[in-house]
Steps between C-alpha positions, in 0.01 A plus 500: 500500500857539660298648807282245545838296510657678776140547705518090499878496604401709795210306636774159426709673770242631710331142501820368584542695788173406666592129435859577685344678790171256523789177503719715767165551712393157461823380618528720803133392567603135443824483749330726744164211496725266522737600803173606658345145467871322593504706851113359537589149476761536711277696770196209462814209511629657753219537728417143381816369662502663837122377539637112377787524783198620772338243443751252490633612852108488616540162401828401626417701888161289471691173502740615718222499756454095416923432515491678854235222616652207316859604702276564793385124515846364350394434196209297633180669420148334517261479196254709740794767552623573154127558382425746748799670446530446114112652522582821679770568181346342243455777210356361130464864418883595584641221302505201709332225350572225788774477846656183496618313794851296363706322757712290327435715206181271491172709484345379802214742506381786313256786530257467339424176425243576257723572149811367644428153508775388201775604738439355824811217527694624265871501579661814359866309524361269239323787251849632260302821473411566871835361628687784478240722694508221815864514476519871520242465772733260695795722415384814593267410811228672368144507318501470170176595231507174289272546201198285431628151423 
């Protein structure tokens, strides 16, 4: 009987070993999973980001080409004008829902009509949420992405 004792005390310790080392391997496993999976989100947000800032600056050269002609005619463009050139940059597929016209900060005309209807003569001086983007407009001398109103 006192063998049978001492045969169980030895497969205690033996069991307890395994459950050390399995925990210790789990562990490793665990923190290695999880640094691998931490430098893959940072990869995928990464690439995510420099594709976001592409576009953006496709967006911002594209209506750079429509603030050349608008200096070009001194501010004075023609219905006829800022369609044909709002056409050649217009891009729903790279983010740009609608080009506004705004002298005045007035939307005179917009591109397309078609979906943009709610904002034609709309005065962004007299919208709280859009008045800081005219302002910084105004300040800065530059196009500005304003978010759908």
């Amino acid at each position: 009987m006192a063998r049978k004792v001492q045969w169980d005390q030895k497969n205690i310790g033996v069991l307890l070993i395994g459950i050390i080392i399995s925990l210790s391997v789990a562990a490793v496993c665990y923190y290695e999973l999880n640094e691998s999976s931490a430098k893959e989100v940072k990869s995928v947000s990464e690439t995510y980001a420099a594709r976001t800032e592409s576009n953006i600056n496709v967006i911002f050269h594209k209506t750079d080409v429509l603030a050349a002609v608008v200096k070009l005619q001194d501010g004075q463009v023609s219905l006829d004008t800022f369609n044909e050139v709002a056409k050649l940059i217009y891009d729903e597929n790279r983010g740009i829902r609608g080009i506004q016209y705004m002298p005045g900060a007035v939307v005179t005309y917009s591109y397309p009509v078609e979906g943009n209807e709610a904002v034609m003569g709309k005065n962004f001086f007299n919208i709280p949420e859009r008045r800081k983007d005219v302002d910084l407009a105004i300040e800065h001398k530059e196009n500005r992405p304003v978010w759908p109103v």
